[in-house]
Kinemage of the C-alpha trace (Angstrom):
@kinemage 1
@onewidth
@group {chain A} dominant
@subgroup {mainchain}
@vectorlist {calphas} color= white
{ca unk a 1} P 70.235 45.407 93.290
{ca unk a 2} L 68.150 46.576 96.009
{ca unk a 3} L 65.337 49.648 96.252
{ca unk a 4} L 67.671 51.138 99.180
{ca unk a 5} L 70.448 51.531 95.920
{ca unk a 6} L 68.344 53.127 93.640
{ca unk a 7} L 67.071 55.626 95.984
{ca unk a 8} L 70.521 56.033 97.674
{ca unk a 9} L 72.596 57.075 94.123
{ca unk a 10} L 69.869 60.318 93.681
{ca unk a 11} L 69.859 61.329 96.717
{ca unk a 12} L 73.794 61.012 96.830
{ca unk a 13} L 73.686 62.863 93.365
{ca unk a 14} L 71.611 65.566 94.916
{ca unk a 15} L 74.007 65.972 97.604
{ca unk a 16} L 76.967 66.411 95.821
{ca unk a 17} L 75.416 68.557 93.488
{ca unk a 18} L 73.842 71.092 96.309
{ca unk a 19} L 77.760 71.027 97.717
{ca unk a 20} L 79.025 71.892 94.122
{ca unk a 21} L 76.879 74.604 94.218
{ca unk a 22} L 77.515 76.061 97.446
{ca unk a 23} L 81.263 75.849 97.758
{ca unk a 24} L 81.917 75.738 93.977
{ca unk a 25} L 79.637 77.802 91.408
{ca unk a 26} L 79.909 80.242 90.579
{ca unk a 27} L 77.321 82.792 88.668
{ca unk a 28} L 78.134 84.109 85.324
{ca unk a 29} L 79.493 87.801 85.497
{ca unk a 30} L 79.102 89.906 83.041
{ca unk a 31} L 82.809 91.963 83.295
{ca unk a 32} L 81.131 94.815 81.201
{ca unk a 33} L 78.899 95.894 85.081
{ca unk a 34} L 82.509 97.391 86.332
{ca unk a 35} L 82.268 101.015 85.955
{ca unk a 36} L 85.228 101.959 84.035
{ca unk a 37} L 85.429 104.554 86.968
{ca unk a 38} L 86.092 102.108 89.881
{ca unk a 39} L 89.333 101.036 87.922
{ca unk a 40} L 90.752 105.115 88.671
{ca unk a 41} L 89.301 104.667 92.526
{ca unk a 42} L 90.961 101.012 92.896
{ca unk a 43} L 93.995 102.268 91.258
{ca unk a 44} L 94.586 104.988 93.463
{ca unk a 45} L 93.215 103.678 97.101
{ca unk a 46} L 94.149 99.782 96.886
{ca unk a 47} L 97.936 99.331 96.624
{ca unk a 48} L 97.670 95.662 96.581
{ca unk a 49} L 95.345 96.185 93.140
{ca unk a 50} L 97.724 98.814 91.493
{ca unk a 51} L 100.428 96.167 92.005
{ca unk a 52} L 98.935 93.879 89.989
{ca unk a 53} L 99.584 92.636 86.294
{ca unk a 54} L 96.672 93.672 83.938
{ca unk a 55} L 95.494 89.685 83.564
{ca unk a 56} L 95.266 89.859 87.639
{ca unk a 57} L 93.510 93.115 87.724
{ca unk a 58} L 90.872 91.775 85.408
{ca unk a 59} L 90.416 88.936 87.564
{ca unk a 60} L 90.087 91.445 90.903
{ca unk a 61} L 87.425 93.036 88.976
{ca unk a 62} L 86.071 89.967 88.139
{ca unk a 63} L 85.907 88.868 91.907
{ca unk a 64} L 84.798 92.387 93.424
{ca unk a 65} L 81.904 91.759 91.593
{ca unk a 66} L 80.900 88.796 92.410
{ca unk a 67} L 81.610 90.126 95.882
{ca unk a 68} L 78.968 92.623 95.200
{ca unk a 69} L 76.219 89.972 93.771
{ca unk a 70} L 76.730 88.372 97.047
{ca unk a 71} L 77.272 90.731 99.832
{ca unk a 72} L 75.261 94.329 100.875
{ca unk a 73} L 77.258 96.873 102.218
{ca unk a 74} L 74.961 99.395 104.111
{ca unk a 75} L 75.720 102.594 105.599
{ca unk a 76} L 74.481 103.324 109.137
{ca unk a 77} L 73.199 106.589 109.505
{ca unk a 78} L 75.904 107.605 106.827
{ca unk a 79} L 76.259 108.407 103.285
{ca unk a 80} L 78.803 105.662 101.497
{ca unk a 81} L 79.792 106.137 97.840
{ca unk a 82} L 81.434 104.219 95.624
{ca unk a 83} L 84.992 104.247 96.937
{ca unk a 84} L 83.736 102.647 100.415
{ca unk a 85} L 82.207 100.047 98.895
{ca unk a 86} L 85.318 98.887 96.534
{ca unk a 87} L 87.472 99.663 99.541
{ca unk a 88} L 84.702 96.933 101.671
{ca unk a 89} L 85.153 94.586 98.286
{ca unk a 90} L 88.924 94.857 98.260
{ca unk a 91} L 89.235 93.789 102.317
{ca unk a 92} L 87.446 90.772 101.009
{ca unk a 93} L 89.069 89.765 97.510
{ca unk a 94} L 92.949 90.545 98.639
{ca unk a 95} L 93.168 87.538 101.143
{ca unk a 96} L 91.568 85.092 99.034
{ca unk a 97} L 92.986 86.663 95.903
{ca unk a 98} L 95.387 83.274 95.566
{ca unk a 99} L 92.019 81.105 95.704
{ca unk a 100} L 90.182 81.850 92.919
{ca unk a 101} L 87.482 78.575 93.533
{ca unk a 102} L 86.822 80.131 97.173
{ca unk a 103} L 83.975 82.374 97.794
{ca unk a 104} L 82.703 83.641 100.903
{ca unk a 105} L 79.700 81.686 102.386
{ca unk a 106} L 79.100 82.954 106.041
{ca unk a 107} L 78.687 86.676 105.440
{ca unk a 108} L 75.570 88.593 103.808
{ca unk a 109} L 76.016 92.606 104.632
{ca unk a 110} L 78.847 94.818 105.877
{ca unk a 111} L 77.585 97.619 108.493
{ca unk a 112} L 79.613 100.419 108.284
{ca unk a 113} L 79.473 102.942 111.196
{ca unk a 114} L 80.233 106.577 111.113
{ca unk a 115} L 83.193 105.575 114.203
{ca unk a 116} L 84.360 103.458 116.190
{ca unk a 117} L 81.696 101.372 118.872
{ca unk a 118} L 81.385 99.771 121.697
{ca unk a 119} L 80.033 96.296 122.636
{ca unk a 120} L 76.427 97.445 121.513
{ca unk a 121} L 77.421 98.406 118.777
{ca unk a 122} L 76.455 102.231 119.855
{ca unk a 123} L 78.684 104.951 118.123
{ca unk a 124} L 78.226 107.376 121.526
{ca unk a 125} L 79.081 106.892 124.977
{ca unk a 126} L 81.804 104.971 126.749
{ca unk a 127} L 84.042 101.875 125.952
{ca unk a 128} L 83.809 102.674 121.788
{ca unk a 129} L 87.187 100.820 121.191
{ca unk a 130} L 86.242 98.635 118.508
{ca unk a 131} L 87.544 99.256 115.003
{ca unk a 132} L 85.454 95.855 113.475
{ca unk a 133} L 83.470 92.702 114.406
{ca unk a 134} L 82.447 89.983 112.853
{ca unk a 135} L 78.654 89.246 114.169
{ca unk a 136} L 77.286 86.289 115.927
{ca unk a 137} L 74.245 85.475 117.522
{ca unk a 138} L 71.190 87.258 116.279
{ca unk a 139} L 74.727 89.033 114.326
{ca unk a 140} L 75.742 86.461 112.347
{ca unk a 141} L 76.313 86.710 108.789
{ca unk a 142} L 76.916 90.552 109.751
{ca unk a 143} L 80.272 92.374 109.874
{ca unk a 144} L 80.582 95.912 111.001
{ca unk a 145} L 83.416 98.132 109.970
{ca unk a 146} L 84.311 101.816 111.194
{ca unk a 147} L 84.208 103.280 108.147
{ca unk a 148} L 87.352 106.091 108.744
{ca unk a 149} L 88.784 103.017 109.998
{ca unk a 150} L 88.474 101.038 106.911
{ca unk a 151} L 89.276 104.380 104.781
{ca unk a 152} L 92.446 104.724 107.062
{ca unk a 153} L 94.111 101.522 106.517
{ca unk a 154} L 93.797 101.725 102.990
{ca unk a 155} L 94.948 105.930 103.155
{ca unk a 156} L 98.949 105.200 104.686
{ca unk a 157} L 100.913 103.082 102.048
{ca unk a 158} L 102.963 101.775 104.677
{ca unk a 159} L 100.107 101.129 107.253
{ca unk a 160} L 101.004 97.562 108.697
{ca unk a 161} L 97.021 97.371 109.902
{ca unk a 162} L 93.912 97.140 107.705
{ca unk a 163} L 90.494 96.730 109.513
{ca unk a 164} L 88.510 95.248 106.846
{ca unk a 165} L 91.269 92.512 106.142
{ca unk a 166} L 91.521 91.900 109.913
{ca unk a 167} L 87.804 91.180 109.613
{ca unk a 168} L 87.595 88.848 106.559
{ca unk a 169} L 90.252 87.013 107.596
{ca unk a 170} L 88.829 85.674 110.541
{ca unk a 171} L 85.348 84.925 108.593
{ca unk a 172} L 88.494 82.867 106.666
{ca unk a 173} L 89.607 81.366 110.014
{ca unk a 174} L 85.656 80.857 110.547
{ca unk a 175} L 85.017 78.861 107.318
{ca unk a 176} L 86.187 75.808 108.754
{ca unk a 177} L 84.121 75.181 111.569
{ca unk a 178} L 86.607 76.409 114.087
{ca unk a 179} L 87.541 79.827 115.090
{ca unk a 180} L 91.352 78.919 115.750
{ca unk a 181} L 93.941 80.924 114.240
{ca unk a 182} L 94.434 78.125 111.967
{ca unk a 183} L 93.210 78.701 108.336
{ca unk a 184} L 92.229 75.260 107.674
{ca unk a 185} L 90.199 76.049 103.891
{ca unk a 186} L 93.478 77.374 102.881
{ca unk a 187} L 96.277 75.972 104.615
{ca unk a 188} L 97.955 72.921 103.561
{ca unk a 189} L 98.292 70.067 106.417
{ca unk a 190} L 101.789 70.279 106.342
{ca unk a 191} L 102.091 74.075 107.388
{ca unk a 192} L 100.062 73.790 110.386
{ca unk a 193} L 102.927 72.590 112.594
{ca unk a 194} L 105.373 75.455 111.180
{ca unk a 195} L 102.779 77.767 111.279
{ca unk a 196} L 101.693 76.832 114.935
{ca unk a 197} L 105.522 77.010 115.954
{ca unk a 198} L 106.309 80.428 114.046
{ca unk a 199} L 102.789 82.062 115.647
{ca unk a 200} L 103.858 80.770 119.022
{ca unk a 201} L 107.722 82.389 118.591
{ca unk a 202} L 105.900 85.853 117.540
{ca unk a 203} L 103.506 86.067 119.760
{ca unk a 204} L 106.362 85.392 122.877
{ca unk a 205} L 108.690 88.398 120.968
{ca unk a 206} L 105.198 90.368 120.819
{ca unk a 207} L 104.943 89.834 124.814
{ca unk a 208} L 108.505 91.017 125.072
{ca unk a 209} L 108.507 93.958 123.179
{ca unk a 210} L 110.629 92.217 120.502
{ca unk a 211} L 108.305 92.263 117.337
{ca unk a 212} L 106.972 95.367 115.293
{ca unk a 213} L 103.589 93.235 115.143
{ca unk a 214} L 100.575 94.978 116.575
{ca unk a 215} L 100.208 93.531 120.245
{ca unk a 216} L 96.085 92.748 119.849
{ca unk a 217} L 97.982 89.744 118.404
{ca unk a 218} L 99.084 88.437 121.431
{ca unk a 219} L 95.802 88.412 122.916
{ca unk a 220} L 95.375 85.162 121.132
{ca unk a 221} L 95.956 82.642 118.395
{ca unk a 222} L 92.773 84.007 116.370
{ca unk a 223} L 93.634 87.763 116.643
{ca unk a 224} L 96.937 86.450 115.695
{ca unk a 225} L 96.692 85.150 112.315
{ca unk a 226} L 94.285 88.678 111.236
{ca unk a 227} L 96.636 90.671 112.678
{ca unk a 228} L 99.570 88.952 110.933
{ca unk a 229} L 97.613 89.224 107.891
{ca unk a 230} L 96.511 92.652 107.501
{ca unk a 231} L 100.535 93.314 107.893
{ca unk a 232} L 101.415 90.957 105.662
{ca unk a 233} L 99.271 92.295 102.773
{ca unk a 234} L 99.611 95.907 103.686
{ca unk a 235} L 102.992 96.389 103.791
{ca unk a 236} L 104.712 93.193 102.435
{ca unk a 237} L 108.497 95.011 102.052
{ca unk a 238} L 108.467 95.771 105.193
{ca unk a 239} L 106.946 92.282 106.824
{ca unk a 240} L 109.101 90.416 104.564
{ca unk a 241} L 112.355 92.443 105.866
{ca unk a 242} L 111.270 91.804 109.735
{ca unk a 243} L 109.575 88.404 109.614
{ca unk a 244} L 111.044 86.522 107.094
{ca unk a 245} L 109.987 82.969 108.166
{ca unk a 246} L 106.635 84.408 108.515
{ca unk a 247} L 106.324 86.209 105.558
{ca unk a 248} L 107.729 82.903 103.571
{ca unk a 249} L 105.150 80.476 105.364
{ca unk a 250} L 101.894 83.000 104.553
{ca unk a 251} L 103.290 83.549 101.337
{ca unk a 252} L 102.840 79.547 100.641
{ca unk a 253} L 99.600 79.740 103.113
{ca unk a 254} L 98.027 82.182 100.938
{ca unk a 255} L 99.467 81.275 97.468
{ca unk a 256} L 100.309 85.097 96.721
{ca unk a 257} L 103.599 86.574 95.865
{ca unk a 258} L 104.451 90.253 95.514
């Protein structure tokens, strides 16, 4: 055998072992750092969480704090407590909730703002019409939330919008490489042509005033599949009684049924 061999299997070692560790490992949590209390606030403020069979809950738990190991959530010019920070933790965990061997990798803090912005990211002045962002640019690895946004679509049990979801979802759409409506880390090969085909169909009955679905969904493919989302885990009755091919297709896309 050659040198080139010998130094090619460590360094091919090394690689896959750096990749295990980024996409893969997980740290030890120790289940006994979730204040007893957050299991009243979760209980009470995230449906999705009440809904859940004890095993699952533990396992939410499990994941909101991992979500906290990995992720600071930072009030601007605000006082956050505990609720806005499991209510940050459970926009995260819910759409990846069917995944448990997926972890966000492109996101380090969550902003939240005392209202809605503008393209500055000021709180004051004209054109502060944005509910969320995910950063880029010298923003990247940032996402800023409204934070009586992100309380409200948590507050109305049969809200069809959630802000943080809409936000995590496209860091989701984001993990891949491409920003694209299409989920590629979670959706199977063979549900990108149905899923293409059903987005198209809404997104047409959106235009015409035939769909319930918010119309920022229209705008494009990637608001699309967020906007889908936060209805489809917010009110799931509902989505399931109006979109049934939809709801059946992100019920396989996201491996969650309620």
């Amino acid at each position: 055998m050659t040198t080139n061999f010998y130094i090619f299997i460590p360094l091919l070692v090394l690689v896959m072992l750096i990749v295990w560790r980024i996409w893969f490992y997980k740290k030890k949590i120790n289940l006994n750092d979730f204040n007893p209390a957050w299991r009243n606030i979760l209980n009470k403020e995230v449906l999705f969480y009440a809904d859940l069979s004890k095993t699952d809950k533990i396992r939410f738990e499990q994941e909101v704090l991992y979500f906290f190991d990995d992720v600071t959530i930072t009030g601007v010019k605000i006082e956050i407590n505990d609720t806005d920070r499991l209510l940050v933790a459970a926009s995260a965990v819910i759409p990846l909730f069917g995944f448990p061997e997926l972890r966000y990798r492109n996101i380090n803090e969550v902003l939240l703002y005392e209202s809605s912005f503008n393209e500055e990211h000021q709180t004051e002045g004209e054109g502060r019409n944005i509910l969320g962002k995910v950063g880029t640019g010298d923003m990247n690895r940032l996402m800023i939330l409204s934070l009586p946004a992100l309380r409200a679509g948590f507050q109305n049990k049969n809200a069809t919008s959630n802000v943080g979801i809409h936000e995590f979802v496209h860091l989701i759409d984001k993990a891949d490489g491409a920003i694209d409506g299409i989920p590629e880390s979670l959706m199977h090969n063979t549900y990108v042509a149905p899923w293409l085909k059903l987005m198209h169909k809404e997104i047409d009955n959106i235009r015409e005033n035939k769909s319930d679905i918010n119309p920022y969904g229209a705008t494009s493919e990637v608001e699309f599949l967020s906007v889908a989302s936060e209805y489809f885990f917010s009110n799931p009755e509902a989505f399931q009684k109006k979109h049934p091919e939809l709801y059946g297709l992100m019920q396989k896309m996201y491996r969650h049924s309620f």
